[in-house]
PDB file with one MODEL, atoms N, CA, C and O in Angstrom:
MODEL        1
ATOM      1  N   UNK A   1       2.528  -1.748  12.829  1.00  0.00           N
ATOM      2  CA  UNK A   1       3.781  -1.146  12.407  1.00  0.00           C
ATOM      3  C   UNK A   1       4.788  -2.197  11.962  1.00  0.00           C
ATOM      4  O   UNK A   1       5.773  -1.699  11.417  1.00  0.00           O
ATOM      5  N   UNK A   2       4.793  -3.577  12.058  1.00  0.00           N
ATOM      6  CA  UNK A   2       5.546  -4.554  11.452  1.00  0.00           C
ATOM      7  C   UNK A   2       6.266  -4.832  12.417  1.00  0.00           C
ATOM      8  O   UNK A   2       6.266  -4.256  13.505  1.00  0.00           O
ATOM      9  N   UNK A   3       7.078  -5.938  12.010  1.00  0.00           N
ATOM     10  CA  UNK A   3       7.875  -6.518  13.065  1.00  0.00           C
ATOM     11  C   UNK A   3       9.446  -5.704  13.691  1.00  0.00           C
ATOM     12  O   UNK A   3      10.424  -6.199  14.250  1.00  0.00           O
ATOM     13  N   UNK A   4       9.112  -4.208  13.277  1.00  0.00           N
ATOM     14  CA  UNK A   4      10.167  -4.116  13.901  1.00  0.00           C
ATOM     15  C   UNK A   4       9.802  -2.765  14.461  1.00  0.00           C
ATOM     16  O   UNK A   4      10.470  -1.732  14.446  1.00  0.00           O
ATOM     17  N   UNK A   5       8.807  -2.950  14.874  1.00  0.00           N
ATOM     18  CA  UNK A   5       8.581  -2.139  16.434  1.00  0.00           C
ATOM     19  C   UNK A   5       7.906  -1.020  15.496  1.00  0.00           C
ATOM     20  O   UNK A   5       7.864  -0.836  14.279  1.00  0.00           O
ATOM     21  N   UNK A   6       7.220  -0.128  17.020  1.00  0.00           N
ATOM     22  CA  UNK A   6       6.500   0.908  16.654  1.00  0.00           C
ATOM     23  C   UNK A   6       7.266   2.266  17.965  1.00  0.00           C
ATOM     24  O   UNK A   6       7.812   1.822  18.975  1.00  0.00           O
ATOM     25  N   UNK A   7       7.200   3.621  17.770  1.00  0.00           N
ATOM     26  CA  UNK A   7       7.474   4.402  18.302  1.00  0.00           C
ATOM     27  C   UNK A   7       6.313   5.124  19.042  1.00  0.00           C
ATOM     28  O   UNK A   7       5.097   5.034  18.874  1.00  0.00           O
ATOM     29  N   UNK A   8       7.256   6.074  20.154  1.00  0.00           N
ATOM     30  CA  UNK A   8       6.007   6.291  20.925  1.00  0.00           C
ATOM     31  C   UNK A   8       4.946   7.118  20.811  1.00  0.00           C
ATOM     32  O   UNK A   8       3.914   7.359  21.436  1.00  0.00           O
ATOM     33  N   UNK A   9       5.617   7.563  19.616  1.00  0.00           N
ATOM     34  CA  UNK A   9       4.234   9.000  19.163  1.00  0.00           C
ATOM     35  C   UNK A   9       3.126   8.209  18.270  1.00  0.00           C
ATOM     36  O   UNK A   9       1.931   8.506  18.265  1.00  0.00           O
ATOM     37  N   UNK A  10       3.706   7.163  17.522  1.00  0.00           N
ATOM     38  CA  UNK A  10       2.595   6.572  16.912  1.00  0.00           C
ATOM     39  C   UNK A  10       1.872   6.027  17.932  1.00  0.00           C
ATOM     40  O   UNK A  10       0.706   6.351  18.157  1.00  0.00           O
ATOM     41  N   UNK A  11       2.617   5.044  18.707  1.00  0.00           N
ATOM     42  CA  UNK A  11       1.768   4.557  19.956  1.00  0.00           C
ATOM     43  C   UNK A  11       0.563   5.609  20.345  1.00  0.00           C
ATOM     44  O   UNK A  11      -0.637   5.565  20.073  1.00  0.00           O
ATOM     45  N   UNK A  12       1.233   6.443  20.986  1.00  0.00           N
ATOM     46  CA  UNK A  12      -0.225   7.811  21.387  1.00  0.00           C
ATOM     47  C   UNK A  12      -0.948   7.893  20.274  1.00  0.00           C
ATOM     48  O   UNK A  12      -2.047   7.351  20.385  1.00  0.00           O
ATOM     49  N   UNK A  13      -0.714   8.397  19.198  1.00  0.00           N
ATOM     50  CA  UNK A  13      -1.645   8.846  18.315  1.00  0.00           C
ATOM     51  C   UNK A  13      -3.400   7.155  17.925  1.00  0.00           C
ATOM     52  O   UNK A  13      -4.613   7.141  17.715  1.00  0.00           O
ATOM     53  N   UNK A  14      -2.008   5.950  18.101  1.00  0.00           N
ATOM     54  CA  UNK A  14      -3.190   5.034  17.272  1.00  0.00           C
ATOM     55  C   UNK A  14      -3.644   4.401  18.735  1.00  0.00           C
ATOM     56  O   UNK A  14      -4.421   3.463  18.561  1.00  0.00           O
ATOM     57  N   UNK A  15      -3.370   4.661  20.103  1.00  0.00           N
ATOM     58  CA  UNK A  15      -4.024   4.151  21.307  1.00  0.00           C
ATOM     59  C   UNK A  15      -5.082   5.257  21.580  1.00  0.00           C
ATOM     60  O   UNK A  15      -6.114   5.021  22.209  1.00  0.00           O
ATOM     61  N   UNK A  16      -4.781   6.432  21.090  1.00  0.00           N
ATOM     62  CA  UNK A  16      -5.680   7.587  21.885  1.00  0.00           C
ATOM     63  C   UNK A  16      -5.445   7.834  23.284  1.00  0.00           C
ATOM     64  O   UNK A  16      -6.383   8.326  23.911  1.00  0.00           O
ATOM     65  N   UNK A  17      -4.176   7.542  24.003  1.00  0.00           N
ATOM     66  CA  UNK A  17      -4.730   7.196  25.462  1.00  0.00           C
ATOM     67  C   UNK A  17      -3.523   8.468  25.742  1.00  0.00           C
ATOM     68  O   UNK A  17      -2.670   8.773  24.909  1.00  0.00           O
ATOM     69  N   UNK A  18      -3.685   9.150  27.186  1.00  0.00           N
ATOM     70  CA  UNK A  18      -2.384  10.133  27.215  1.00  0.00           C
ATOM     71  C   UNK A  18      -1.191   9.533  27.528  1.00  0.00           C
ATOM     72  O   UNK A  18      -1.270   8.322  27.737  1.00  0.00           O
ATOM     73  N   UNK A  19       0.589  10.365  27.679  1.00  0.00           N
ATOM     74  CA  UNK A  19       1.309   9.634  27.725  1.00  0.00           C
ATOM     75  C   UNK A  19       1.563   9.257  29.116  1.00  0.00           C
ATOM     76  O   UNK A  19       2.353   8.318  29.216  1.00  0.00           O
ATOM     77  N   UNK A  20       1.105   9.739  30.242  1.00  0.00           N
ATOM     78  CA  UNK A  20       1.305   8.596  31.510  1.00  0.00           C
ATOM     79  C   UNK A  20       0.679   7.584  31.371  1.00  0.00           C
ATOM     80  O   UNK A  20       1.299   6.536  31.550  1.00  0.00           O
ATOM     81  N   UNK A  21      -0.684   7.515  31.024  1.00  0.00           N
ATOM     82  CA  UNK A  21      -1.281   5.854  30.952  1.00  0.00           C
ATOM     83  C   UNK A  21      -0.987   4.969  30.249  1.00  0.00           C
ATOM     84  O   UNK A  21      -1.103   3.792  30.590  1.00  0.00           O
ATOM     85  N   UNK A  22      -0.343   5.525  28.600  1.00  0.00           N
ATOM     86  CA  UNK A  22       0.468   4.752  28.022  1.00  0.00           C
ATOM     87  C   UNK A  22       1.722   4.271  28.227  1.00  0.00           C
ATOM     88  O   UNK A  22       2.301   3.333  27.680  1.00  0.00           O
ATOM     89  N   UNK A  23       2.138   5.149  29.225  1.00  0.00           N
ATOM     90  CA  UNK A  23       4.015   4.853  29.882  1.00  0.00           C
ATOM     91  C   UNK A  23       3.500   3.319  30.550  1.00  0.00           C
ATOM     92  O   UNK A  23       3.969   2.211  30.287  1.00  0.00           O
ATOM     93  N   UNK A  24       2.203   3.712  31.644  1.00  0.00           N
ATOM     94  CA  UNK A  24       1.964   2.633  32.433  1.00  0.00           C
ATOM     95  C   UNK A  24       1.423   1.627  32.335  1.00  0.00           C
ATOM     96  O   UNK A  24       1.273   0.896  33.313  1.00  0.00           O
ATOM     97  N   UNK A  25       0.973   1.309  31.099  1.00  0.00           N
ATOM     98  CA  UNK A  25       0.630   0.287  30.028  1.00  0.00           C
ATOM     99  C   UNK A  25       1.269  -0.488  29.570  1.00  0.00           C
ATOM    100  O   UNK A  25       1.104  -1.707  29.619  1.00  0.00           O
ATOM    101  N   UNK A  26       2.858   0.640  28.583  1.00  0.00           N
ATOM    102  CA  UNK A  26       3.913  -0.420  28.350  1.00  0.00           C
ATOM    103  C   UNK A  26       4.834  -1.278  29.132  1.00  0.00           C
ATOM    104  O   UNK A  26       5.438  -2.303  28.814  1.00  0.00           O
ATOM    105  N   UNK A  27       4.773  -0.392  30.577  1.00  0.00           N
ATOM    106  CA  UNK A  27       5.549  -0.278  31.799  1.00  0.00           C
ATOM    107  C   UNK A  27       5.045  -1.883  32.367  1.00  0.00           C
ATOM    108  O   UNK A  27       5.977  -2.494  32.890  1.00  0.00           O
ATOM    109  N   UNK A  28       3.740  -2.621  32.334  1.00  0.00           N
ATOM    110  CA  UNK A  28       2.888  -3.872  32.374  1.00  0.00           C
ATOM    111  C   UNK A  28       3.172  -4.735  31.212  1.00  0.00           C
ATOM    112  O   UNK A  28       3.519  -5.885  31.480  1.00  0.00           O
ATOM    113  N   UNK A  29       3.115  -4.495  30.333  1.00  0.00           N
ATOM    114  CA  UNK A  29       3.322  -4.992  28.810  1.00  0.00           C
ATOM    115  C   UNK A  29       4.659  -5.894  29.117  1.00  0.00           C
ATOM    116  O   UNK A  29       4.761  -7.104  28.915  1.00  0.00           O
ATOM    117  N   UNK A  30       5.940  -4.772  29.804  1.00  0.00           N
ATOM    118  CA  UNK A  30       7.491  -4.922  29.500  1.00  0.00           C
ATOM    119  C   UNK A  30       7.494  -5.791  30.863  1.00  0.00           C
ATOM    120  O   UNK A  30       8.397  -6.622  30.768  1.00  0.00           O
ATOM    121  N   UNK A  31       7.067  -5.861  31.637  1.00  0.00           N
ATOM    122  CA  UNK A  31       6.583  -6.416  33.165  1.00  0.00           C
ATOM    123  C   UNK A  31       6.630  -7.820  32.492  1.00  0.00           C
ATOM    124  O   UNK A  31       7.570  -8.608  32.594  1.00  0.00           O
ATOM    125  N   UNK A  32       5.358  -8.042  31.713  1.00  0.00           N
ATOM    126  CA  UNK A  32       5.169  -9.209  31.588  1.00  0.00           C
ATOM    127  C   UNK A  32       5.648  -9.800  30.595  1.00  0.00           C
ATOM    128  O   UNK A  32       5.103 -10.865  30.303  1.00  0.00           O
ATOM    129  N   UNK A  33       6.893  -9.303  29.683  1.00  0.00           N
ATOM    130  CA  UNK A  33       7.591  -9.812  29.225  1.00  0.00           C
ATOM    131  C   UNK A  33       6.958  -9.977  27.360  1.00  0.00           C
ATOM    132  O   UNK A  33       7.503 -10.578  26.434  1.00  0.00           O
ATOM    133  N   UNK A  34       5.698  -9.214  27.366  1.00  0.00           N
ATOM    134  CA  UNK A  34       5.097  -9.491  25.887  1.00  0.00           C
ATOM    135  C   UNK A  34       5.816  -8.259  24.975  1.00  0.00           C
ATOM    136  O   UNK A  34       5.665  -8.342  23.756  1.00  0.00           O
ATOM    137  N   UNK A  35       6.519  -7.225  25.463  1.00  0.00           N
ATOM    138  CA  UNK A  35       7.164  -6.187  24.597  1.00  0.00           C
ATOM    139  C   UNK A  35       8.157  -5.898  25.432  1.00  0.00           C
ATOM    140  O   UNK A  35       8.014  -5.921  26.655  1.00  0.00           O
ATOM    141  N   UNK A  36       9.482  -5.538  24.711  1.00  0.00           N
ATOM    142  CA  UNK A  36      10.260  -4.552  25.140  1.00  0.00           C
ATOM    143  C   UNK A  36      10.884  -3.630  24.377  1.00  0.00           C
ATOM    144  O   UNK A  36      10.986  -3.862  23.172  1.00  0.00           O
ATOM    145  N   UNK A  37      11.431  -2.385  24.939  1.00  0.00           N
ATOM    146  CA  UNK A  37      11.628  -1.382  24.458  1.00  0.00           C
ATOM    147  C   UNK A  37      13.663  -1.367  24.312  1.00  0.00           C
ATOM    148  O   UNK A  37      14.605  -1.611  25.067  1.00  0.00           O
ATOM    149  N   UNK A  38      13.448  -0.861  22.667  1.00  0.00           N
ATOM    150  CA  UNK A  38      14.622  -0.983  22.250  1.00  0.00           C
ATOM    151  C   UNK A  38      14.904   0.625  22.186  1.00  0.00           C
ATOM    152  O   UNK A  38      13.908   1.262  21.844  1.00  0.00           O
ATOM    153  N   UNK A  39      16.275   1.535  22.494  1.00  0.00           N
ATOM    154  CA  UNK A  39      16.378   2.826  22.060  1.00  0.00           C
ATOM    155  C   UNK A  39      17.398   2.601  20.647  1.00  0.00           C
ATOM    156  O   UNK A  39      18.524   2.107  20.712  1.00  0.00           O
ATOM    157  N   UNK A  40      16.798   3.033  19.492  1.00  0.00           N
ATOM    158  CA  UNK A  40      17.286   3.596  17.927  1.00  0.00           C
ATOM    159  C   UNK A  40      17.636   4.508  17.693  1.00  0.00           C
ATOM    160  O   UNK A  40      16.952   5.447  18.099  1.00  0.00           O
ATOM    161  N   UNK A  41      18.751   4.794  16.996  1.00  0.00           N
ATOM    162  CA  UNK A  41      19.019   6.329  17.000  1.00  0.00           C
ATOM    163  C   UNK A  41      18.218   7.331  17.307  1.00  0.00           C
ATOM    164  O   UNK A  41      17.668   8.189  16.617  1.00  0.00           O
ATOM    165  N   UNK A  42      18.235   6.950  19.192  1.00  0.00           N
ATOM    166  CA  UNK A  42      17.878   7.986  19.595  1.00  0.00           C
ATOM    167  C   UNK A  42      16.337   7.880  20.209  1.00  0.00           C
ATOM    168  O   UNK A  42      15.987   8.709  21.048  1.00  0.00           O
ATOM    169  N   UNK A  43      15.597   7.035  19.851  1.00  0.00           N
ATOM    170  CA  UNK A  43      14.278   6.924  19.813  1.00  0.00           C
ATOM    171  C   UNK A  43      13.906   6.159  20.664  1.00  0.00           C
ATOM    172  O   UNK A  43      14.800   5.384  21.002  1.00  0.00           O
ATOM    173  N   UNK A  44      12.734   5.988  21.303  1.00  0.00           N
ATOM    174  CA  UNK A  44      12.106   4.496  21.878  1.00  0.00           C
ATOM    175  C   UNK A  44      11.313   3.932  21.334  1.00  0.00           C
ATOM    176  O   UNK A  44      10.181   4.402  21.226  1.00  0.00           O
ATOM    177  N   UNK A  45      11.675   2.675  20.786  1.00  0.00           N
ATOM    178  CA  UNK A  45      11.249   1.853  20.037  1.00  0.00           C
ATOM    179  C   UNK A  45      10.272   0.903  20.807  1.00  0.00           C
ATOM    180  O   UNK A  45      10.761   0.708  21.919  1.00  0.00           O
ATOM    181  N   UNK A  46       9.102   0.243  20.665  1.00  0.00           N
ATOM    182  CA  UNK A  46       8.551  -0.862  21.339  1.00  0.00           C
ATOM    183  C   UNK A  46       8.130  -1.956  20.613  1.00  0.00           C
ATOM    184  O   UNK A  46       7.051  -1.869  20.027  1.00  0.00           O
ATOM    185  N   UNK A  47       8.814  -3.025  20.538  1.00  0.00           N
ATOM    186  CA  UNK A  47       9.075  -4.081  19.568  1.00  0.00           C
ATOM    187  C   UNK A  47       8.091  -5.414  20.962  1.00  0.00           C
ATOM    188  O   UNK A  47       8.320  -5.627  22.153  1.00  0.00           O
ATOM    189  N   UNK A  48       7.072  -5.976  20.032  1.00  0.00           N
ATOM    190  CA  UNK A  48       6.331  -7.471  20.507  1.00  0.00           C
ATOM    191  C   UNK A  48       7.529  -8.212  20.990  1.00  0.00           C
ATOM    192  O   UNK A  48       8.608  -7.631  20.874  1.00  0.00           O
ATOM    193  N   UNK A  49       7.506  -9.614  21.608  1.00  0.00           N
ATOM    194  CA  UNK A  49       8.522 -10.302  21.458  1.00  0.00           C
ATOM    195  C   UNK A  49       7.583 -11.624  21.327  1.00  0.00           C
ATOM    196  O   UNK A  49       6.370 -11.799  21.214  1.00  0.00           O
ATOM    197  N   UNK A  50       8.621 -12.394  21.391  1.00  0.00           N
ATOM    198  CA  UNK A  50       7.731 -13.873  20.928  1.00  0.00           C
ATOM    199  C   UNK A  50       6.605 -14.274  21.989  1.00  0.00           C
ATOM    200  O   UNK A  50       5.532 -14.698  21.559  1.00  0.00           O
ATOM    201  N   UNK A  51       6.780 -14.174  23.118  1.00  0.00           N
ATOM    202  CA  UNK A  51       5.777 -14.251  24.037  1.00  0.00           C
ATOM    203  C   UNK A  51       4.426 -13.351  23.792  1.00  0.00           C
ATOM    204  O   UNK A  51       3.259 -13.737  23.855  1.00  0.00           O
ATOM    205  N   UNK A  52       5.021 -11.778  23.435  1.00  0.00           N
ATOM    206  CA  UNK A  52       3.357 -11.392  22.996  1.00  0.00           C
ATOM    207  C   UNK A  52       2.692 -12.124  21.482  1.00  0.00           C
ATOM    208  O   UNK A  52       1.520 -12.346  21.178  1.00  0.00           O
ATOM    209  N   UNK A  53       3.516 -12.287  20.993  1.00  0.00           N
ATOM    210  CA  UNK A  53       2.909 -12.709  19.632  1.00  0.00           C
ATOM    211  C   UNK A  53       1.904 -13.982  20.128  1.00  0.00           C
ATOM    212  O   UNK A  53       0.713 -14.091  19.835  1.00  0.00           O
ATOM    213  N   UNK A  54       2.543 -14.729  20.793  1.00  0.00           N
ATOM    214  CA  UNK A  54       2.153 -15.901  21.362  1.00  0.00           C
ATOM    215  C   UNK A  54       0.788 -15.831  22.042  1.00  0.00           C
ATOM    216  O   UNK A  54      -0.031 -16.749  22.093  1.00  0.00           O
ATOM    217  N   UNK A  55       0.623 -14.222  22.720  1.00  0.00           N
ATOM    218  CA  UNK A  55      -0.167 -14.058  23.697  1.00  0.00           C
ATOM    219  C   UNK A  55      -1.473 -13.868  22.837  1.00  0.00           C
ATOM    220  O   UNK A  55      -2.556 -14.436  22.980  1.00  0.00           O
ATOM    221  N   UNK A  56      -1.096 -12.925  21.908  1.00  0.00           N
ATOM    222  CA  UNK A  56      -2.365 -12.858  20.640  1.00  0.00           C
ATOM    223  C   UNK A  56      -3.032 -13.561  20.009  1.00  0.00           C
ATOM    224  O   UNK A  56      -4.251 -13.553  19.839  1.00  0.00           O
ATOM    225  N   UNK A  57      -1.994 -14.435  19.493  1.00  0.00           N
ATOM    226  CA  UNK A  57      -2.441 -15.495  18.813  1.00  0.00           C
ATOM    227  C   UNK A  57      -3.562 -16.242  19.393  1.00  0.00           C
ATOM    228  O   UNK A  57      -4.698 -16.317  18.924  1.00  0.00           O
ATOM    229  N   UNK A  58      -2.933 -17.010  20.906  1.00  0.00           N
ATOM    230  CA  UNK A  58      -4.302 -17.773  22.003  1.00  0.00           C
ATOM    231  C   UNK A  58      -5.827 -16.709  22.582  1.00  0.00           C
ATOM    232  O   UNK A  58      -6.868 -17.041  23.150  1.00  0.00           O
ATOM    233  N   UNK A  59      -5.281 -15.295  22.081  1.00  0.00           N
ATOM    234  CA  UNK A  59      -6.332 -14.274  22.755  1.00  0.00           C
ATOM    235  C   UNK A  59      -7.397 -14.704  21.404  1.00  0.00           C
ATOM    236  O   UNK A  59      -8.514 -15.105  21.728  1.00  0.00           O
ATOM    237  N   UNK A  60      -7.123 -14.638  20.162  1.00  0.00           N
ATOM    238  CA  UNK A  60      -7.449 -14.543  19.066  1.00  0.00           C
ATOM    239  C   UNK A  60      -8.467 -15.710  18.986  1.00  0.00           C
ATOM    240  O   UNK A  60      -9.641 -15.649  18.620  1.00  0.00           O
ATOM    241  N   UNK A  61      -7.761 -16.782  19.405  1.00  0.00           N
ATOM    242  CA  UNK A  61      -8.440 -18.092  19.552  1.00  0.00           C
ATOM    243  C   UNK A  61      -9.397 -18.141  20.702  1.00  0.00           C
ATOM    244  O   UNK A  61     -10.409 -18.740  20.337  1.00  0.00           O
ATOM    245  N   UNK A  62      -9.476 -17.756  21.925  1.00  0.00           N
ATOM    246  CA  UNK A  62     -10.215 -17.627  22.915  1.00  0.00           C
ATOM    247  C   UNK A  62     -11.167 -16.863  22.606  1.00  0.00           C
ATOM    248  O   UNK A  62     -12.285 -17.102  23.061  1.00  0.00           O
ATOM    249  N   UNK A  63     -10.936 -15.720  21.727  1.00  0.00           N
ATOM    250  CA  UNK A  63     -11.955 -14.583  21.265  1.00  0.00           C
ATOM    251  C   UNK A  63     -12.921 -15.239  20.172  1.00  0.00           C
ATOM    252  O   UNK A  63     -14.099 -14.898  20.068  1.00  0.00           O
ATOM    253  N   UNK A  64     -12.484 -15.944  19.586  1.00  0.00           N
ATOM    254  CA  UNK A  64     -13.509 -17.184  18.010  1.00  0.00           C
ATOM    255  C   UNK A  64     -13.919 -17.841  18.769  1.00  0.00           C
ATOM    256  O   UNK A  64     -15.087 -17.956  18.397  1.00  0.00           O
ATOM    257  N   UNK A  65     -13.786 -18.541  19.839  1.00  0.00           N
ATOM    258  CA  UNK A  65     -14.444 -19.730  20.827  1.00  0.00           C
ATOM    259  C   UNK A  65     -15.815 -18.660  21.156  1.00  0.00           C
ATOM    260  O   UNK A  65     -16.894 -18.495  20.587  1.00  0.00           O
ATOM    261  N   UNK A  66     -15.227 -18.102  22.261  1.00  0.00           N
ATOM    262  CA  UNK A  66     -16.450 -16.730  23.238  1.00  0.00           C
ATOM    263  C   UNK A  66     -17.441 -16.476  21.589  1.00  0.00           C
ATOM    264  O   UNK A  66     -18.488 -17.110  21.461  1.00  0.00           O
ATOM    265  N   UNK A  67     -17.176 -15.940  20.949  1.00  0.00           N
ATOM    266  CA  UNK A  67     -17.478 -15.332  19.604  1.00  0.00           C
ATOM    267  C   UNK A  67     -18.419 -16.564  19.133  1.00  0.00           C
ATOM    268  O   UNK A  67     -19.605 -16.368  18.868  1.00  0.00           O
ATOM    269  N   UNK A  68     -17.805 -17.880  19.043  1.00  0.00           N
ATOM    270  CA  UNK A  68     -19.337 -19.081  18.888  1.00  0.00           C
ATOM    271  C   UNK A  68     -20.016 -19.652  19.373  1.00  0.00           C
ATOM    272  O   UNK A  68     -20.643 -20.651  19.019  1.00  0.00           O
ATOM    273  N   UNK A  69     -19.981 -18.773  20.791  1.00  0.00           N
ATOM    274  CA  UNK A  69     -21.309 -18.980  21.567  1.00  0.00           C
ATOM    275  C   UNK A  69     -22.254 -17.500  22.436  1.00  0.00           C
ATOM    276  O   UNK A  69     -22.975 -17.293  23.412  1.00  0.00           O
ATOM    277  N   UNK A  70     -21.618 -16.764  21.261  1.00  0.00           N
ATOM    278  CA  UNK A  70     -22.624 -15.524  21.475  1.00  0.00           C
ATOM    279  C   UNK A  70     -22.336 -14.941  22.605  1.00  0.00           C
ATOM    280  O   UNK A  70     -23.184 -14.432  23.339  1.00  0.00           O
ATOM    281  N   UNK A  71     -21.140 -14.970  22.825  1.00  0.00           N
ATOM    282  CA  UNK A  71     -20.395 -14.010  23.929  1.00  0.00           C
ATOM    283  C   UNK A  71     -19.299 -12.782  23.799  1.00  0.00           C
ATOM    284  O   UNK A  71     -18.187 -13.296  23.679  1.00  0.00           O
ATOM    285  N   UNK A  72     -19.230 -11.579  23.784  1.00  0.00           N
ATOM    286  CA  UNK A  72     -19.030 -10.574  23.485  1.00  0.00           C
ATOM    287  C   UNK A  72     -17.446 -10.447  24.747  1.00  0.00           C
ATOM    288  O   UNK A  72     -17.478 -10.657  25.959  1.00  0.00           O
ATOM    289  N   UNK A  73     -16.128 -10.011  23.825  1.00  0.00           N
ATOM    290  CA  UNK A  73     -15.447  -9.909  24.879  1.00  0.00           C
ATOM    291  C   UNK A  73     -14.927  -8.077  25.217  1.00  0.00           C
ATOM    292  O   UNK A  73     -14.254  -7.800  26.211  1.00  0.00           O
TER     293      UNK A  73
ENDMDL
END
């Protein structure tokens, strides 16, 4: 959804997951400081912050390492 956050119905629709497990997902997410939730006219917004970007990026890299030695994550 770009850098300026995604909402929570898209969230459900592109996680598939229902909305308590997704509450308690972001509820970990915002815990650990990789997203937080902004309200927009009106809305709840859930915007990355630099720490998740950060977090992806090294997952991304850990995942090409595992990935060249025939390890499945």
């Amino acid at each position: 959804s770009g850098m300026g956050g995604v909402n929570l119905t898209s969230l459900l629709r592109k996680a598939n997951l229902s909305y308590g497990r997704l509450a308690n997902v972001a509820l970990k997410l915002m815990d650990a400081g990789l997203i937080e939730e902004q309200v927009l006219e009106g809305q709840r917004i859930y915007v990355i912050t630099s720490r998740g970007r950060d977090y992806l990026r090294r997952y991304q890299q850990f995942a090409e390492v595992a990935d060249s030695f025939g390890l499945k994550l």
